[in-house]
C-alpha positions in Angstrom: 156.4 88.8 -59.6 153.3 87.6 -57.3 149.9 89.0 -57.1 148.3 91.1 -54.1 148.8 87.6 -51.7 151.9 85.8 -51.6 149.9 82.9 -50.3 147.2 82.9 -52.9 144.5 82.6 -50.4 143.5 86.6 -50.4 143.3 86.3 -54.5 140.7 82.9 -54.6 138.6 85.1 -52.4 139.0 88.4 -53.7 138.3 86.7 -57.2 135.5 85.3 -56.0 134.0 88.5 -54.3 134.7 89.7 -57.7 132.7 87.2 -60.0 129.8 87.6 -57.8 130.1 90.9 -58.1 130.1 90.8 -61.6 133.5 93.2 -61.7 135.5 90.3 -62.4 137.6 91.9 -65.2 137.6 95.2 -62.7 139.1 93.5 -60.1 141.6 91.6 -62.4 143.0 95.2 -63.9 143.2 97.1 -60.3 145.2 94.0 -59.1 148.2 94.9 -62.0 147.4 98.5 -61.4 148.0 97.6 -57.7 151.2 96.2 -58.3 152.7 98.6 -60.7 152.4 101.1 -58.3 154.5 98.8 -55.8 157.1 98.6 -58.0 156.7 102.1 -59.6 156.4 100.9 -63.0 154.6 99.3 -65.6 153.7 95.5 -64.5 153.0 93.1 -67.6 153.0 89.9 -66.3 151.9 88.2 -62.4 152.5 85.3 -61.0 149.0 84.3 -59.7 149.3 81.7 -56.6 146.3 79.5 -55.8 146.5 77.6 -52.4 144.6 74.1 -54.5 145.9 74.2 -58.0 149.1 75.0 -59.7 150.4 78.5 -59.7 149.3 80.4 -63.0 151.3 82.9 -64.6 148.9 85.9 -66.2 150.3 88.4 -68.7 148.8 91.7 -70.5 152.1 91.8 -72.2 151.8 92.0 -76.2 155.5 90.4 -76.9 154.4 87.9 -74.2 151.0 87.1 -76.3 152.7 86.8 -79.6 154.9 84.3 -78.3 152.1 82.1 -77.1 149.8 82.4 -79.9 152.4 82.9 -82.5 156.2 82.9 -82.8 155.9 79.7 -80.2 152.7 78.5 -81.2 153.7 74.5 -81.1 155.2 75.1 -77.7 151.4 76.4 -76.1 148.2 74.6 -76.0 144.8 74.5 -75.1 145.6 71.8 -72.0 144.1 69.2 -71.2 141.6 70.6 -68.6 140.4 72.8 -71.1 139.8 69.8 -73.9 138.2 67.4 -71.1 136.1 70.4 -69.8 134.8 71.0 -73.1 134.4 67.8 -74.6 130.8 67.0 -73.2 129.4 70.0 -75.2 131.7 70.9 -78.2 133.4 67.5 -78.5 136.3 67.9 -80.4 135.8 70.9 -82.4 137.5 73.5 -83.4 137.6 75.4 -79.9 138.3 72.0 -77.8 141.2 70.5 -79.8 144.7 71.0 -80.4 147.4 69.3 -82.7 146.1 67.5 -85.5 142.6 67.1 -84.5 142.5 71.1 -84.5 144.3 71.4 -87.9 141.9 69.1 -89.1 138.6 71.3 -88.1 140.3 74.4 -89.1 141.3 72.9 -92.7 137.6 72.0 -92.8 136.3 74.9 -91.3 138.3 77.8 -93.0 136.8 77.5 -96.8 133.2 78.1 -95.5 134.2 81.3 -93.9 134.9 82.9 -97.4 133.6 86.2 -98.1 131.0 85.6 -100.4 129.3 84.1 -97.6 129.8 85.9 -95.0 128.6 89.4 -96.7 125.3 88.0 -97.7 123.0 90.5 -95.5 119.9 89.3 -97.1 119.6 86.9 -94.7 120.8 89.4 -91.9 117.7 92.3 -92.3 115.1 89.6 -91.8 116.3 89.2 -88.4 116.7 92.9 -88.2 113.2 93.4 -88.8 111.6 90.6 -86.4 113.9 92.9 -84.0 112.1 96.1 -85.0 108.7 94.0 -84.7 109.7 93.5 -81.2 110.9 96.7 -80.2 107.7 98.4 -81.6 105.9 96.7 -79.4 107.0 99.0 -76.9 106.8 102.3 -78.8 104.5 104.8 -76.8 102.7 107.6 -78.8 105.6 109.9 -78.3 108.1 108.1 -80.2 109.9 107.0 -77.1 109.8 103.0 -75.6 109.5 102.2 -72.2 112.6 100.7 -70.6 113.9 97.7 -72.6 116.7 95.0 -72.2 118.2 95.6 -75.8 120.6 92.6 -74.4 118.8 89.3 -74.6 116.8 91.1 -77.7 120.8 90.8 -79.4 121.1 87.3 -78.2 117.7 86.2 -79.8 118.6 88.3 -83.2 121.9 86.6 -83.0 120.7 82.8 -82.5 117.9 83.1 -85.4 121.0 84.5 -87.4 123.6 81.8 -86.7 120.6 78.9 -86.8 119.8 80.0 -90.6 123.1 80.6 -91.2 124.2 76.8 -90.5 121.4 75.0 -90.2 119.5 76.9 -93.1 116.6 77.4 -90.8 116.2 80.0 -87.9 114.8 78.9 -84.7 113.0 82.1 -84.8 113.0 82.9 -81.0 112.8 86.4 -81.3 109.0 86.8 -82.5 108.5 83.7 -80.4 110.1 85.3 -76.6 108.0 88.3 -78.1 104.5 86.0 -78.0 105.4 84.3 -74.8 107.0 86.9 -72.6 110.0 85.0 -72.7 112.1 82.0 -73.6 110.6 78.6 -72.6 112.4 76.5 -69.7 112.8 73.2 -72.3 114.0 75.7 -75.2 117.2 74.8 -76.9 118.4 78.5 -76.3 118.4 78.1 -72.4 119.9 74.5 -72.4 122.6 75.6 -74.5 123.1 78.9 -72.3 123.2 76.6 -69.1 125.8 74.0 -70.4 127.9 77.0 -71.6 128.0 78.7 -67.8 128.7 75.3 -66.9 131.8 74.9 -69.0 132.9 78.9 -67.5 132.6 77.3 -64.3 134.8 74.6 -65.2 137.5 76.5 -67.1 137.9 78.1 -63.0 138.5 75.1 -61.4 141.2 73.8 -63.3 141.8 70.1 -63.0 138.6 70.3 -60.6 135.8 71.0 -63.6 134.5 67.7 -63.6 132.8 68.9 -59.7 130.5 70.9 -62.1 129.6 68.2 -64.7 126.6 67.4 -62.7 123.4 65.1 -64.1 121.6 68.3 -64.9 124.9 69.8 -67.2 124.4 66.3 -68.9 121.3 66.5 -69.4 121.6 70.0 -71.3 124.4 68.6 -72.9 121.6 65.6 -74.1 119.1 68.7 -75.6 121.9 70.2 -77.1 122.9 68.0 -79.3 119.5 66.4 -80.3 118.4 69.7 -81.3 121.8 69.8 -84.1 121.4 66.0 -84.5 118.3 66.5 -86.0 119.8 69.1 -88.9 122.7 67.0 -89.3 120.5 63.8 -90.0 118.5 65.9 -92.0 121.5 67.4 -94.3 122.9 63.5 -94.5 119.4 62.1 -95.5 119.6 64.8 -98.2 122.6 63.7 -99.6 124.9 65.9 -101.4 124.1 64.9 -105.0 120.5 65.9 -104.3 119.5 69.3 -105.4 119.0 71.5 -103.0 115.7 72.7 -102.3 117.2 76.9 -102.6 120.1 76.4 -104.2 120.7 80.1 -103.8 120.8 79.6 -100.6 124.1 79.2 -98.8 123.8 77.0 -96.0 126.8 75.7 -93.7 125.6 72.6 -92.9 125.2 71.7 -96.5 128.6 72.8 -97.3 130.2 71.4 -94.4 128.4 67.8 -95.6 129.8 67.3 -98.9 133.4 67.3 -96.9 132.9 64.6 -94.2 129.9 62.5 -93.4 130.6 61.8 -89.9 127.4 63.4 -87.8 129.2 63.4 -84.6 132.2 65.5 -86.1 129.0 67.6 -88.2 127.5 68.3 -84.6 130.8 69.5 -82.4 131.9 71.9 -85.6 129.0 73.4 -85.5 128.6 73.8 -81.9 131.8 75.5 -81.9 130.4 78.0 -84.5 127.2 78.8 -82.9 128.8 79.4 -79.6 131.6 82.3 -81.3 128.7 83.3 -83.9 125.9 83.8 -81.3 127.4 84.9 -78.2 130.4 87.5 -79.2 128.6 88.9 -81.9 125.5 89.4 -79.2 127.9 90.5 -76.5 129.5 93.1 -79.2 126.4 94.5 -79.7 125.4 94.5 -76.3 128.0 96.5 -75.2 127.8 98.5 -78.3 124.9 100.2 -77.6 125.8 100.3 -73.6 128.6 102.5 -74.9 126.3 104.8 -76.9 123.6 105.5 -74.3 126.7 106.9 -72.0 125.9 110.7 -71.7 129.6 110.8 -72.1 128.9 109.7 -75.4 125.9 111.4 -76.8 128.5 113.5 -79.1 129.5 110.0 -80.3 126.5 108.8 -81.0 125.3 112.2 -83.1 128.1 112.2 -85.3 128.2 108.5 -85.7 124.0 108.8 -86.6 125.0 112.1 -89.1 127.6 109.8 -90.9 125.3 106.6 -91.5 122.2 108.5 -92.2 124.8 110.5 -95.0 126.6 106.9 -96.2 123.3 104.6 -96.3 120.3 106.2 -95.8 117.8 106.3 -93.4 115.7 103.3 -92.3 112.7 103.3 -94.2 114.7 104.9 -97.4 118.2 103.2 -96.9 121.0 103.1 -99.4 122.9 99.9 -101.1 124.5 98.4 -97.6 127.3 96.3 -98.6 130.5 94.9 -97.0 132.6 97.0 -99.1 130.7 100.3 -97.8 130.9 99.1 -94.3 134.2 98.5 -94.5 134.8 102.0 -96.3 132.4 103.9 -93.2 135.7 104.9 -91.3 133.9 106.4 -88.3 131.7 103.4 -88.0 134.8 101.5 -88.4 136.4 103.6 -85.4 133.8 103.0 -83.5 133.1 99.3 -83.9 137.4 99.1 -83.1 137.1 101.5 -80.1 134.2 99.1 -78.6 135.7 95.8 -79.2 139.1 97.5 -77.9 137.0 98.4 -74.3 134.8 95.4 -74.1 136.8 92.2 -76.1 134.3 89.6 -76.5 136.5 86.8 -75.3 138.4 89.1 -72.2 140.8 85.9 -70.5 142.5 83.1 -72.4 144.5 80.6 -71.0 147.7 78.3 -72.8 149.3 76.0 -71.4 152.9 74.9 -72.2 153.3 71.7 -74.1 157.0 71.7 -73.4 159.6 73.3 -71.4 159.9 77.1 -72.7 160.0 80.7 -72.2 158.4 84.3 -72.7 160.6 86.9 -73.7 159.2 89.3 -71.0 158.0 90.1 -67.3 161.2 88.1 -65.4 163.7 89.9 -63.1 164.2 92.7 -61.1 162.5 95.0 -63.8 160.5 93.0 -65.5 162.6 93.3 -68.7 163.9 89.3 -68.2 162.9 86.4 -70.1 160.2 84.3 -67.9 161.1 80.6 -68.0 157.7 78.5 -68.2 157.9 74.7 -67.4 155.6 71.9 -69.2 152.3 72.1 -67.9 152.3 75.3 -66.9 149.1 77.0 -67.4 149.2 80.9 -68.7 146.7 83.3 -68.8 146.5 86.5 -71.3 144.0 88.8 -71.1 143.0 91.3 -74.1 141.0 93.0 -72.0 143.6 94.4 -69.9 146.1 94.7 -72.5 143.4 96.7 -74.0 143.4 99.2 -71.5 147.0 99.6 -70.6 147.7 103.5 -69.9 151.5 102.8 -70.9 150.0 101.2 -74.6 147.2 103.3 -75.3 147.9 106.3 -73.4 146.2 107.8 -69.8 143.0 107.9 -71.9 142.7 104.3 -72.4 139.6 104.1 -70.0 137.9 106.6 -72.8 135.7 105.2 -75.4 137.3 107.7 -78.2 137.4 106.6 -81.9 139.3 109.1 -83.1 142.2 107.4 -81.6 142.0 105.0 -84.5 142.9 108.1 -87.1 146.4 107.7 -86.8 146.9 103.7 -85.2 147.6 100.5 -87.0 146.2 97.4 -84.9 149.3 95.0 -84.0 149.7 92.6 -81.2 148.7 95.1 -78.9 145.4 94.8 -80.4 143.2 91.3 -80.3 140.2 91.4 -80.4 139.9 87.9 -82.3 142.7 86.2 -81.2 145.8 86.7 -83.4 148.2 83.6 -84.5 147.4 80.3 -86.5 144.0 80.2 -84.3 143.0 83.7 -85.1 139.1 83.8 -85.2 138.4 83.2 -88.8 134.8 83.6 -88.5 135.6 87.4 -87.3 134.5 89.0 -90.6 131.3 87.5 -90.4 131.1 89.0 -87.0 131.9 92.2 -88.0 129.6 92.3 -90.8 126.8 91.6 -88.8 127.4 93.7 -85.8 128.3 96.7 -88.6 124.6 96.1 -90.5 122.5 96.0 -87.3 124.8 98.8 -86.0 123.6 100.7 -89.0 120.2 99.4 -89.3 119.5 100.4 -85.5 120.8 103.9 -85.3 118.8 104.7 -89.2 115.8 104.1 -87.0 116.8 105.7 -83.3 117.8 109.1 -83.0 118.4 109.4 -79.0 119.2 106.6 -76.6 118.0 107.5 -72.9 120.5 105.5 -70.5 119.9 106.8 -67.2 118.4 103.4 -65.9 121.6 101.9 -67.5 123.7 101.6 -64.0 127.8 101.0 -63.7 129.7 98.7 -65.8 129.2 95.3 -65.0 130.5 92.1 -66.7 128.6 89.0 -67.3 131.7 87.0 -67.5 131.2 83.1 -69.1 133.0 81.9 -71.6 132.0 85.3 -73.1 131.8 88.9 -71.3 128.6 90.5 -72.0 127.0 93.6 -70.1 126.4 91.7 -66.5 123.4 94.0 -65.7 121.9 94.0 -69.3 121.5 97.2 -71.6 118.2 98.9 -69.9 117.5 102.0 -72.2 114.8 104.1 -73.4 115.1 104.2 -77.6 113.3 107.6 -79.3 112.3 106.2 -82.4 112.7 109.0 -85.8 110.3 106.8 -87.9 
């Protein structure tokens, strides 16, 4: 079944319009919604025609998802435009590789993500509080701010968080972008930032993405990686048998050293970790608290504030936060579930199939067939939508509502870190640290002002973070 153009031309312009626009994933849902009422049913799966590149088959379809990521796993890739796009930045980590090279970096990879490590928030509410250093700064007399961008704030929190977290030392750039006013031109935050929109660039133009990898991508690409060089150099010089100089301290690099040696394999794993660890968990939060300043939502936000200021105190007087209360806070849970239901970090994947194959759905006169999908065939999934699917989650899909969680069981219709052998298996790590500055933040507001806050937009990349920022006013209760 075809898109809204048979000829493919109308959709690369529409799209387009769309990105610009920054209502990408708008556009993307309304185009399915478009055709189901067509055909006066649900529609799961599109054939996408592109005038330039192959045609690409897109699917919200969960049976159709669990094929690709899981029951068929060996017969779906990442494809070759996808590795080659990435190389230049994440060389051949675990997010740029398939095959062995991927079983390798996940093998490597996994053990490091054990919980022990992960639930450490010690290191998490020094961050939290350079965060409240900056926000005070705009605290008035009356206990309200002026109007602040919470969103790059969660990107800065996040990057001092994942650079201590692997590198055992923060870049700090959240006191510094305080100081300053903002983030230096030459800062490794803003190369890192460009080469990443240039790889979301890439990822659109198919076989084309090398049109993108221009000097000035390379020469990101070149501050990128002497930035982590340095770290890596420094963790090898150090030498595994050497005592560490906190060995309380965990530190990924350190761990990641005693298995292999090689700095350029050190660098692209931990590229490929900084990019998940620092972008979704910054996007999450972003769109967190876009969600909560919603008037819709003030009733959300109370109850939510009643619950955390009852399970772990308040901020100045805060209970015992651990990863086994977080976990056992079931309206925070809700909540946290609800948001990355509405707003998955990672909205669009795309497999491509290694061999000749099918999906079990979408083909046919009613869409009930199996879809047969030659080699090379790229296909797109998209959480996103299946996320908000009226005929999955009901007509109030479009409803940020957490109290549809009192009676569901997440399954395939539910992925907010991938699902399969490539399931995210940082995404406890993730959660844990968007639950403690979730908790953290609302012990110290108790009202969010988001009039200034505008429609939803999407700042889509390789992420999907609130395209117009989160402009709010906080009221501060200490």
């Amino acid at each position: 079944m075809s898109g809204y153009d048979p000829s493919g031309i109308a959709d690369v312009v529409y799209g387009v319009r769309a990105s610009h626009k920054k209502v990408f994933p708008i556009y993307a849902q309304a185009n399915f919604e478009r055709v189901a009422k067509k055909y006066g049913r649900p529609v799961g799966t599109l054939r996408v025609r592109a005038p330039f590149f192959r045609d690409t088959l897109v699917t919200t379809d969960p049976q159709n998802i669990q094929t690709m990521l899981a029951l068929k796993f060996k017969d779906f890739g990442l494809g070759v435009n996808r590795t080659e796009n990435f190389e230049p930045l994440l060389g051949h980590g675990i997010f740029a590789t398939n095959g062995k090279q991927w079983e390798y970096s996940r093998a490597l990879l996994r053990p490091q993500f054990i919980r022990g490590q992960v639930s450490d928030l010690n290191l998490e509410e020094g961050h939290v509080k350079a965060l409240m250093t900056v926000l005070n700064r705009h605290v008035g007399p009356n206990g309200w701010t002026d109007l602040v961008d919470l969103q790059p704030l969660f990107f800065r929190l996040t990057l001092d968080s994942a650079t201590e977290f692997l590198f055992g030392e923060s870049v700090n750039s959240q006191l510094e972008a305080g100081e300053s006013g903002g983030e230096k031109d030459g800062s490794f935050a803003n190369a890192f930032d460009r080469a990443q929109y240039t790889l979301s660039i890439g990822s659109r133009l198919g076989p084309n993405y090398w049109i993108v990898h221009l000097p000035e991508f390379h020469r990101m690409v070149k501050q990128v990686h002497e930035f982590v060089d340095y770290f890596v150099q420094k963790a090898l010089h150090q030498g595994i048998s050497e005592k560490p100089v906190n060995e309380d301290k965990y530190v990924f690099l350190n761990a990641l050293a005693k298995e292999t040696q090689d700095p350029e394999q050190l660098r692209s794993q931990l590229l490929n970790i900084l990019l998940a660890g620092r972008d979704t968990t910054a996007s999450t939060l972003g769109w967190f608290f876009f969600t909560m300043a919603d008037p819709r939502y003030a009733s959300v936000f109370r109850k939510l504030r009643a619950v955390i200021l009852d399970e772990f105190g308040t901020y100045s007087n805060p209970k015992e936060i651990t990863f086994e209360k977080m976990k056992g806070c079931q309206y925070l849970q809700w909540c946290l579930n609800e948001c990355l239901r509405l707003y998955p970090a990672v909205p669009m994947n795309v497999r491509t199939a290694q061999v000749d194959t099918t999906l079990p759905t979408g083909g046919g006169v009613d869409g009930q067939s199996p879809i047969f999908v030659p080699k090379g065939q790229d296909v797109g999934y998209s959480v996103h939508l299946m996320h908000r699917r009226k005929d999955i989650w009901g007509p109030d899909a479009e409803i940020f509502k957490p109290e549809r969680w009192l009676s569901r069981r997440p399954g395939w219709d539910y992925l907010p870190f991938n699902g399969g052998p490539r399931i995210c298996i940082g995404q406890q790590f993730a959660l844990t640290e968007v639950g403690y500055v979730v908790i953290r933040m609302i012990q110290r507001i108790d009202s969010i002002d988001g009039s200034q806050v505008g429609p939803v937009k999407h700042g889509l990349t390789l992420t999907n973070c609130p395209g117009e920022g989160v402009k709010v006013r906080l009221h501060f209760a200490e």
